[in-house]
C-alpha positions as CSV (number, residue, x, y, z in Angstrom):
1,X,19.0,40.6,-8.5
2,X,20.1,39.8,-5.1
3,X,22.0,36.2,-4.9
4,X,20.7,33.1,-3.6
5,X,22.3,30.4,-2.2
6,X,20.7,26.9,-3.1
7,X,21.0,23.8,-1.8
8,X,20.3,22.2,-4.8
9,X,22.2,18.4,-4.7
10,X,23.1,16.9,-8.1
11,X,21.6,13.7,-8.7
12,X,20.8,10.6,-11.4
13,X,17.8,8.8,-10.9
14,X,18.6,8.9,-7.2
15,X,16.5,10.0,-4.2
16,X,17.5,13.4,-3.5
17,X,16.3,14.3,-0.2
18,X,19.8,14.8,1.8
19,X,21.4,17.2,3.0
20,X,24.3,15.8,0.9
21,X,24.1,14.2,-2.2
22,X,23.0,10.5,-1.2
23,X,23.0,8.1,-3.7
24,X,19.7,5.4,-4.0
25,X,19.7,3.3,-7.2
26,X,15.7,2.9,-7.6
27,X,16.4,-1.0,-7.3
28,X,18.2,-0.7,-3.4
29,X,14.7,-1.5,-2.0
30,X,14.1,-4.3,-4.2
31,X,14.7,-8.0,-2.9
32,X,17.3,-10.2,-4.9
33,X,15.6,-12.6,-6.5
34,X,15.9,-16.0,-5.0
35,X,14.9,-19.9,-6.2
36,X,11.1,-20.9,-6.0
37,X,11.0,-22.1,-2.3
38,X,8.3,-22.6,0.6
39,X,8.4,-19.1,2.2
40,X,6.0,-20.1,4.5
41,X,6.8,-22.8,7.5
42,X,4.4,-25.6,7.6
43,X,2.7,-25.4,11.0
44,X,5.0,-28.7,12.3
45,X,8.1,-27.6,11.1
46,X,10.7,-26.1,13.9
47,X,10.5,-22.6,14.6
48,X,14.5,-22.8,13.0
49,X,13.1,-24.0,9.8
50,X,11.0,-20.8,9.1
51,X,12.7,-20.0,5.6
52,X,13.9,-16.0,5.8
53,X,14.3,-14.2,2.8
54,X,17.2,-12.9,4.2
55,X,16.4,-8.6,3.1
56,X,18.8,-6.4,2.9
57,X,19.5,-3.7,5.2
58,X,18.5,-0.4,4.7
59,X,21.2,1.9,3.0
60,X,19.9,5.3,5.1
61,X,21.3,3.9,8.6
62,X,20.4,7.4,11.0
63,X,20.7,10.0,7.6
64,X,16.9,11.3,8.1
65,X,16.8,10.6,11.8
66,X,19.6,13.1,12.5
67,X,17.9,15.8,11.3
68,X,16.0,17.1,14.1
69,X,18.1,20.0,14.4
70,X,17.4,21.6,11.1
71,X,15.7,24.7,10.8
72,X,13.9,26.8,8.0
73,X,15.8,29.6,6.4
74,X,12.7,32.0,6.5
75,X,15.1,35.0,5.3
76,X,14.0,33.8,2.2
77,X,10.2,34.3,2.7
78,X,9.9,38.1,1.3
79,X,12.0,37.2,-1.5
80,X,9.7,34.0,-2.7
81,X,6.6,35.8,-2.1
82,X,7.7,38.8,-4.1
83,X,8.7,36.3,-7.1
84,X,5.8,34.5,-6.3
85,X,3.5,37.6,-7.2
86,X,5.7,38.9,-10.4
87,X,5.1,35.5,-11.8
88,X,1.1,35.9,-11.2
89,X,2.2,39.5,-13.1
90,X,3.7,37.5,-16.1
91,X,0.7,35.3,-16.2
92,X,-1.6,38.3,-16.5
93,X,0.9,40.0,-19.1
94,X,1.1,36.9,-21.5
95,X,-2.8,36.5,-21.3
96,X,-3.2,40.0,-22.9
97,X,-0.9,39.3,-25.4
98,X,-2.1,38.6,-29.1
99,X,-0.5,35.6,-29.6
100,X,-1.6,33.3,-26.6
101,X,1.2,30.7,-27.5
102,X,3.2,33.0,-25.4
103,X,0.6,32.3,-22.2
104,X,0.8,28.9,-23.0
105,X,4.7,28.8,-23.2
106,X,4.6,30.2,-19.7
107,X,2.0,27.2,-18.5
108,X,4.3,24.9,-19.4
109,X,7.3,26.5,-18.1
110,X,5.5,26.6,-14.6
111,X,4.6,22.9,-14.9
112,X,7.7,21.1,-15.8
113,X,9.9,23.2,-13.1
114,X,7.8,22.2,-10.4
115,X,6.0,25.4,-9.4
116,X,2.6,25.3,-11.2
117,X,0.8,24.0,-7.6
118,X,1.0,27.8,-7.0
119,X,-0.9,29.2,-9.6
120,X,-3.9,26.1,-10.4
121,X,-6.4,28.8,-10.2
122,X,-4.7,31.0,-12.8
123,X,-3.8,28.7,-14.8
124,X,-7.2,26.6,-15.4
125,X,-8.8,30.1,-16.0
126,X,-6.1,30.7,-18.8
127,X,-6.7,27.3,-20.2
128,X,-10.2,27.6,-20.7
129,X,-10.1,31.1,-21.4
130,X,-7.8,29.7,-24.8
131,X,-9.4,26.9,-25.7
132,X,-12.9,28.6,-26.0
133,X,-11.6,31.3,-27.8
134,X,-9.0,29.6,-30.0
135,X,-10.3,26.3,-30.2
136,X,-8.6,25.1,-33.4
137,X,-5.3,27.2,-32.4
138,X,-2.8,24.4,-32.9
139,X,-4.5,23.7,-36.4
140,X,-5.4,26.8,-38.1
141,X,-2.4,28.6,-37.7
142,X,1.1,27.9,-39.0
143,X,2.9,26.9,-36.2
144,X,6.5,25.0,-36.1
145,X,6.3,21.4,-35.2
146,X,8.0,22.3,-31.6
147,X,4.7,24.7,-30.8
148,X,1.8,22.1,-32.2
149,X,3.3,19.9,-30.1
150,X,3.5,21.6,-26.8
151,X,-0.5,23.0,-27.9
152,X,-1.0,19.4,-27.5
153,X,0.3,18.0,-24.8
154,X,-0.3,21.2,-22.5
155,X,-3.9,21.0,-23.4
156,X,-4.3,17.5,-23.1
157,X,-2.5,17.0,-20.0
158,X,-5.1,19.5,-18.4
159,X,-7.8,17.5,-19.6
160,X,-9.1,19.5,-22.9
161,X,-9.9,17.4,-26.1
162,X,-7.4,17.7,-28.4
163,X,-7.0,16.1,-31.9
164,X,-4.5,14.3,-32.8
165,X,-5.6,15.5,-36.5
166,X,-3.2,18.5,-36.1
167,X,0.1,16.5,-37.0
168,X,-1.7,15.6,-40.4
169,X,0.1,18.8,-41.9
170,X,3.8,17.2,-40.6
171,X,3.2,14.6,-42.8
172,X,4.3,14.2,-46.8
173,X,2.4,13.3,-49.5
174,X,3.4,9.2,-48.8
175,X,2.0,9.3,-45.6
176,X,5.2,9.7,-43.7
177,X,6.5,12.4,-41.6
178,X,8.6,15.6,-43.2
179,X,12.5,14.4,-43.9
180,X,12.6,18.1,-42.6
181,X,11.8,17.9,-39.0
182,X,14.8,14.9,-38.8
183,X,17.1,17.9,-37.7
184,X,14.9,19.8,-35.5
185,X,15.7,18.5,-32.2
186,X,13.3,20.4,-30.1
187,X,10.4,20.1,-32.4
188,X,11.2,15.8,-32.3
189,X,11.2,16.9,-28.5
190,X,8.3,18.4,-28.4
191,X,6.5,15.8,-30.5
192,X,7.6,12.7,-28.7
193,X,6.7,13.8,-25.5
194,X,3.3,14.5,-26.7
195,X,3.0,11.3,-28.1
196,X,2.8,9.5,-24.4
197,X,-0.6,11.1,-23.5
198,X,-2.1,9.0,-26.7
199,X,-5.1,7.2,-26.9
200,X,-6.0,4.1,-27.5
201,X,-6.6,3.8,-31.9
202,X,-4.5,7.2,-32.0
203,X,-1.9,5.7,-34.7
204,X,-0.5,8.7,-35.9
205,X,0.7,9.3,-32.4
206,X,2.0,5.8,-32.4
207,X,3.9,6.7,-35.7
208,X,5.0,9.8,-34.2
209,X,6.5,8.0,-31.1
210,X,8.6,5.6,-33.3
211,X,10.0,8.3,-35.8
212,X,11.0,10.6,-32.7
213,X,12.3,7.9,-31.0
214,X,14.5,6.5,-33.8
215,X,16.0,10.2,-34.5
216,X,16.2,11.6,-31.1
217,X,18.5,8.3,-30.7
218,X,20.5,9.1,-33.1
219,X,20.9,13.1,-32.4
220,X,22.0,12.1,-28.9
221,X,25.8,12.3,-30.1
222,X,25.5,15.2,-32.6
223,X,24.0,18.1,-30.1
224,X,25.6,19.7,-27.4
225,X,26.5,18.0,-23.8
226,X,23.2,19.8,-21.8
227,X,21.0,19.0,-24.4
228,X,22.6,15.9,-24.9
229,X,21.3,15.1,-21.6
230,X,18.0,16.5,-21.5
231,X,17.5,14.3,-24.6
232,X,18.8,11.2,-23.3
233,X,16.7,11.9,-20.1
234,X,13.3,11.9,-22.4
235,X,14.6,8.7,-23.6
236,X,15.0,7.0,-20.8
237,X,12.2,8.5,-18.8
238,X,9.1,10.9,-20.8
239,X,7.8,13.4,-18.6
240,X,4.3,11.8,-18.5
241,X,5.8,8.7,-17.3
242,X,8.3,10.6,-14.4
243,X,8.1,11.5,-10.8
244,X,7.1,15.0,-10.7
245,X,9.9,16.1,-8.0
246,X,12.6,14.3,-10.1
247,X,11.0,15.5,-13.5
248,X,11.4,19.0,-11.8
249,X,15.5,19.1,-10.7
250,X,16.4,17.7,-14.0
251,X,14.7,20.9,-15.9
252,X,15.7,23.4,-13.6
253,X,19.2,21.9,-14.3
254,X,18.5,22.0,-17.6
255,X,17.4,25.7,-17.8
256,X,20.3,26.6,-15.9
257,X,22.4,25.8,-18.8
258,X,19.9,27.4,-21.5
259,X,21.0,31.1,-22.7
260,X,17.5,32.3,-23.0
261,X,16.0,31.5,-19.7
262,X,13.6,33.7,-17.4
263,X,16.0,34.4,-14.5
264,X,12.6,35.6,-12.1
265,X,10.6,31.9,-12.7
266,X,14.6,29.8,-12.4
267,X,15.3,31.5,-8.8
268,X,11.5,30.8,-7.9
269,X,11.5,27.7,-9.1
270,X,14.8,26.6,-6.9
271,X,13.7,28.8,-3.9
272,X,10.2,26.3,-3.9
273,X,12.3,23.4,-5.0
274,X,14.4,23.7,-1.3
275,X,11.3,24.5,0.4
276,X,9.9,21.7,-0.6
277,X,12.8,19.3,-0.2
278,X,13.0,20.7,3.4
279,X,9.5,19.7,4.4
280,X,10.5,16.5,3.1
281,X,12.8,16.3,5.0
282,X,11.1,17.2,8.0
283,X,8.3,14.5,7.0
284,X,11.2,12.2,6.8
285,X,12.6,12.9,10.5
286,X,9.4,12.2,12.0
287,X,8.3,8.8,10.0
288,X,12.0,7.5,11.0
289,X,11.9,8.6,14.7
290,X,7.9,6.9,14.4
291,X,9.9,3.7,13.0
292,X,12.0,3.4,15.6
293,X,10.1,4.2,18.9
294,X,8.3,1.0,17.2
295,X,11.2,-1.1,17.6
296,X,9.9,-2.9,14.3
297,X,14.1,-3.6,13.4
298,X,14.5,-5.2,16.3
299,X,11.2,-7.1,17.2
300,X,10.2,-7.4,13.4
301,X,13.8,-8.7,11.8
302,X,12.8,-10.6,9.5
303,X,10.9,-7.7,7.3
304,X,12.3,-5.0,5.3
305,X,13.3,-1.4,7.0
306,X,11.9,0.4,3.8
307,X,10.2,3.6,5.2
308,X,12.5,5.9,3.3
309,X,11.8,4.2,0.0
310,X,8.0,4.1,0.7
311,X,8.2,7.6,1.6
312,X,9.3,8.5,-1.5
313,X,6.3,6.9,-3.0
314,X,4.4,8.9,-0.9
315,X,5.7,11.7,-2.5
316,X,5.7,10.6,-6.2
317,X,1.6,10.6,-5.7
318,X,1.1,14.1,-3.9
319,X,4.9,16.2,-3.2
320,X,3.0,19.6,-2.5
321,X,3.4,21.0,1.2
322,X,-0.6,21.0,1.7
323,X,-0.6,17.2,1.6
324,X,2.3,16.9,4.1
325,X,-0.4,15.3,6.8
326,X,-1.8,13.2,3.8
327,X,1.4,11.7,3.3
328,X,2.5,11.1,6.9
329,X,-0.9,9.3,7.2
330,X,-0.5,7.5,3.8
331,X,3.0,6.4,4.2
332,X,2.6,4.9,8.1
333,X,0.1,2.4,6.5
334,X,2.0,1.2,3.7
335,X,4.8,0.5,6.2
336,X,2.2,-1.7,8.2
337,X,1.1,-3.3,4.8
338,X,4.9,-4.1,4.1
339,X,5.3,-5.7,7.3
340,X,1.9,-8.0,6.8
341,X,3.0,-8.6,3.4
342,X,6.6,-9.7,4.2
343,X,4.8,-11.4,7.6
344,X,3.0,-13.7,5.0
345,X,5.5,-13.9,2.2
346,X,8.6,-14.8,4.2
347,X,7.7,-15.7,7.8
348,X,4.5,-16.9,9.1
349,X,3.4,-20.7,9.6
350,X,-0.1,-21.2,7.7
351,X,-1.9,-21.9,10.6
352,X,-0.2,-18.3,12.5
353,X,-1.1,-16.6,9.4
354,X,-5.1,-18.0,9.5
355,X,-5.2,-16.9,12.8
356,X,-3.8,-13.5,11.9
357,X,-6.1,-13.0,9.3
358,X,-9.5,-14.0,11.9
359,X,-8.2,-11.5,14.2
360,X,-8.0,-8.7,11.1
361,X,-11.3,-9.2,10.3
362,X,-12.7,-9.0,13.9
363,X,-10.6,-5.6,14.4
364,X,-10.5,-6.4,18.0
365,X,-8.1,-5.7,20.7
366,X,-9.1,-9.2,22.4
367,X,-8.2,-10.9,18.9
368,X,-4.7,-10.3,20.2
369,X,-4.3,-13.4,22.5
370,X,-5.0,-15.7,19.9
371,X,-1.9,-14.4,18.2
372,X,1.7,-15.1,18.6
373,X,4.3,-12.5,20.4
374,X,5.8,-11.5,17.0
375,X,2.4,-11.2,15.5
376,X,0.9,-9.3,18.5
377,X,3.4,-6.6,17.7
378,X,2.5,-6.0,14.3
379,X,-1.5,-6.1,15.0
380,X,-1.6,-4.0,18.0
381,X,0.8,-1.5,16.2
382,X,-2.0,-1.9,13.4
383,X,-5.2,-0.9,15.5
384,X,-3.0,2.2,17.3
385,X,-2.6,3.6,14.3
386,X,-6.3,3.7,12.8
387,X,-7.3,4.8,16.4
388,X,-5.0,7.5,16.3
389,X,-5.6,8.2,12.4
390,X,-10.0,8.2,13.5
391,X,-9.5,10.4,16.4
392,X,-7.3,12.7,14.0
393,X,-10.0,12.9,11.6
394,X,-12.7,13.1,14.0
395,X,-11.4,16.7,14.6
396,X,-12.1,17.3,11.0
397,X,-15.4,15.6,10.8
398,X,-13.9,13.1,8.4
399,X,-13.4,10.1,10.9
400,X,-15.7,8.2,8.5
401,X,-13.0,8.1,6.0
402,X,-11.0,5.6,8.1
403,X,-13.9,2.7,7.7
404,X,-13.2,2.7,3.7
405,X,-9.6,2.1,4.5
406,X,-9.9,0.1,7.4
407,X,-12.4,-2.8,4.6
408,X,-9.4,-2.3,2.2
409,X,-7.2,-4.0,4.3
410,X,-9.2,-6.2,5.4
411,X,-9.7,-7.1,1.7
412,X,-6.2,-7.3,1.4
413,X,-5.6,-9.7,4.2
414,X,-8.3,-12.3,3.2
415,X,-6.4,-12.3,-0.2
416,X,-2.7,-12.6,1.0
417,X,-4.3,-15.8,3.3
418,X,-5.5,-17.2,-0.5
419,X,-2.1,-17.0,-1.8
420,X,-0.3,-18.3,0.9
421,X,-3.4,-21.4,1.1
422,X,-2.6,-21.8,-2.8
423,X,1.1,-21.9,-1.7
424,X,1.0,-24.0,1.0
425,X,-1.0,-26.8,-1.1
426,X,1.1,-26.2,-3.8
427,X,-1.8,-25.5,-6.0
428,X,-1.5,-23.2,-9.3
429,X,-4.4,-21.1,-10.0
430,X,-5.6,-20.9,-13.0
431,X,-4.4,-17.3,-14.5
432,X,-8.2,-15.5,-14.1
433,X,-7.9,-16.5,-10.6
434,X,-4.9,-15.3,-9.6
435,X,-4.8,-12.1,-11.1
436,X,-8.6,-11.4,-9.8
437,X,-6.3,-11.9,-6.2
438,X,-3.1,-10.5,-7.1
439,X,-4.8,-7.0,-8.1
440,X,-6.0,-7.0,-4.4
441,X,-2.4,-8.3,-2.4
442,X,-0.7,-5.7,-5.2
443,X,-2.6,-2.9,-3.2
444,X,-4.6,-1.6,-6.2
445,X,-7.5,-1.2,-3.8
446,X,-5.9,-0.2,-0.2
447,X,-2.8,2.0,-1.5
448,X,-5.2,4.7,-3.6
449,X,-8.0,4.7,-0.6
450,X,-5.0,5.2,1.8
451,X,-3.8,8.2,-0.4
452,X,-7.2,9.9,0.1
453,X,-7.5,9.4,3.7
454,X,-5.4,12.9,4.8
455,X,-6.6,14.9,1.8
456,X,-8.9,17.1,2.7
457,X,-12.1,19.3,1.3
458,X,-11.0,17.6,-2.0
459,X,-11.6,13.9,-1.1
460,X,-15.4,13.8,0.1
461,X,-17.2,10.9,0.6
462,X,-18.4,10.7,-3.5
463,X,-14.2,10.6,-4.3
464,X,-14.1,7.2,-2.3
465,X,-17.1,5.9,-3.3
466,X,-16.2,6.6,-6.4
467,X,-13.0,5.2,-6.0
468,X,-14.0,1.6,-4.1
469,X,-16.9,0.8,-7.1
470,X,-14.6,1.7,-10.0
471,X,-12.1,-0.3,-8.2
472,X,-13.7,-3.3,-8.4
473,X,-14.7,-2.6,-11.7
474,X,-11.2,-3.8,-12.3
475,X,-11.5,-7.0,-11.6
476,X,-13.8,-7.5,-14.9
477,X,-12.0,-4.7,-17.2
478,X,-8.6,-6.0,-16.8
479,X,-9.5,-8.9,-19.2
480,X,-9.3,-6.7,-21.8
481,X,-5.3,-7.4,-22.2
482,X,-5.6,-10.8,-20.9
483,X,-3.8,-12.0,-23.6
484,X,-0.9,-9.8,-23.1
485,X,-0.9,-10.5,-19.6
486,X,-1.2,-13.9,-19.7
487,X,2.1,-14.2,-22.3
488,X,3.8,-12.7,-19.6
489,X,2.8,-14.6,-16.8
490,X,3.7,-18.1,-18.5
491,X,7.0,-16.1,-19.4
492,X,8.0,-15.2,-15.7
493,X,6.9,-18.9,-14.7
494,X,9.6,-20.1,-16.8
């Protein structure tokens, strides 16, 4: 097997796009928390009165910017396309075998290190080819706790109906699970991360969650260090509940270390992983130089220089190198959206930010004058960018896709004027009322439409429609944990 050089960087829970190593605690974007005080200047105070929230600078200084002189390493192309076909081999070899716990072993293995995005035609054949023709596989047959499990959560995670009946036989006579599975710790593996695609009324995945949990806790110091980790990493963070890049370098770390490991699907796996990260960084390069042809630091400086870290959420929705454009697209409007928000949270006078919001909703470039200099910045940077976003789409025939965007933030203006109004008159909403607001200013209806804009065959016009009336829809259904929700708001109010 001919040697591969990786630059695979170690990380925990850090961003992992550098060249280097660079080190991003999760919480670096996140603004320290501050006494209740008027962040908006009444319209007679001072222009020196305006109360900043003083954000911190960004940690990335010129890291992504200076990497215009990269280039791909495509030596490496013959040897990832070669890999990329004995893997479709593998798949074809473990569909003919008798047992097709073996095929679905394999699925799994292609999902969690990061690769699966190559083979989604294969593998949703395979998947329905099983569960047709073995539909009660994980019940009927006398598998180990570690294999039921994985059934499970392989199946359901690709959208197949699976029981949770088939955990019924892990169970004693008292109703409680096995005393025996305490010591298998990939079986309590296995089981607890199955339990975080449950359903609603699903208690015996509820049960399961609690009894894995409670052991796996306590197996942490008895197993070795590598599995120590990958066990502690569960803990911390399930798989269902991770960011699919990061969910990937921690396995392929993991298998590294495992004595039976598939050598072929590792190298693939790490040769796609530093593709990827590469594009990234690319991706990166270009939003940063975007950023600061802007001047937004320097004529915006009292908002936060997060691209990097909305970047990154970019990619935690859609990391595959076919939605490169979508996330270029997606990620230059949430940087807009920061700006508005922090222009409204932390900046604006009530009667700048009333005139901000006419000129939004008349999406006119004579709106400007009514504006002031800062201000004019930020909305003229906001119609050059759904110009340029139209006529890129109106090369695809998908310009239309930019209107349902385009009434998502105008939605989302209308209700960050409401909060600052409440804020301004010091008036406190009843709870109903603000959350039927704070759902919109929270971007539940802007951020997903944005993520569709750049995607595609795949989002036609029924995907947004879809998307806007279910949307709303949550306006009504988020009722349905009021109760919880409102014990929590009364908590954070005190």
């Amino acid at each position: 097997m001919q040697s591969v050089p990786l630059s695979f960087t170690t990380f925990s829970q850090k961003i992992i796009w550098g060249a280097s190593p660079l080190y991003c605690p999760f919480n670096s974007a996140v603004t320290v928390r501050r006494p209740l005080q008027a962040c908006l200047a009444r319209k007679n105070n001072h222009e020196n009165y305006r109360p900043l929230a003083n954000f911190r600078p960004t940690i990335w200084k010129d890291t992504f910017n200076s990497m215009s002189s990269l280039n791909s390493e495509p030596k490496y192309d013959r040897l990832f396309e070669g890999m990329k076909e004995q893997l479709k081999e593998m798949l074809s070899t473990a569909s003919s075998s008798d047992d097709p716990v073996e095929e679905v072993i394999l699925i799994d293995s292609l999902c969690r290190l990061g690769v699966s995005y190559h083979f989604e035609n294969e593998i949703e054949e395979r998947l329905h080819h099983i569960f047709e023709a073995h539909p009660e596989l994980a019940a009927e047959n006398d598998y180990d706790l570690y294999t039921v499990a994985l059934i499970f959560r392989i199946f359901r995670q690709h959208g197949f109906k699976m029981s949770c009946g088939v955990f019924n036989k892990f169970k004693d006579n008292d109703g409680e699970f096995k005393k025996s599975l305490i010591g298998d710790v990939r079986g309590l593996l296995s089981l607890y991360e199955a339990t975080h695609l449950r359903m609603h009324s699903e208690d015996i995945l509820e049960e399961a969650l609690a009894f894995t949990t409670a052991h796996l806790k306590s197996l942490v110091t008895k197993s070795s260090p590598h599995l120590t980790k990958h066990i502690a990493d569960a803990l911390e963070q399930p798989l269902h509940k991770g960011v699919p890049r990061l969910e990937a370098h921690k396995y392929i770390s993991f298998c590294e270390q495992e004595e039976c490991r598939n050598e072929i699907l590792l190298i693939f796996a790490k040769l796609d992983f530093n593709r990827v990260q590469f594009l990234h960084q690319q991706e990166l390069n270009h939003l940063t130089s975007w950023w600061i042809d802007l001047k937004f630091k320097l004529k915006l400086s009292y908002a936060r220089d997060r691209i990097v870290e909305i970047y990154f959420s970019a990619v935690a929705e859609y990391f595959e190198p076919c939605y490169s454009h979508a996330r270029l697209m997606h990620t230059k409007i949430l940087v807009l959206l920061t700006l508005i928000d922090d222009t409204f949270d932390a900046y604006g006078t009530f009667e700048e930010l009333q005139n901000f919001t006419d000129a939004v909703q008349r999406w006119d470039n004579n709106a400007v004058v009514q504006l002031p200099t800062y201000m004019q910045i930020l909305y003229t940077a906001l119609l050059n960018l759904f110009d340029k976003l139209e006529d890129e789409l109106s090369k695809q025939g998908r310009s239309w896709r930019v209107s349902y965007v385009k009434d998502t933030v105008k939605e989302m203006v209308r209700a960050y004027l409401v909060e600052a109004k409440w804020f301004h008159e010091g008036f406190a909403p009843e709870f109903d009322e603000h959350m039927s607001i704070a759902l919109i200013t929270a971007g539940s209806f802007a951020l997903p439409a944005s993520s569709f804009l750049g995607m595609g065959e795949i989002a036609d016009i029924e995907a947004f429609e879809w998307l806007y009336s279910n949307l709303k829809n949550m306006l009504c259904t988020y009722l349905l944990t009021s109760n919880y929700c409102k014990i929590l708001y009364i908590f954070m109010l005190n």
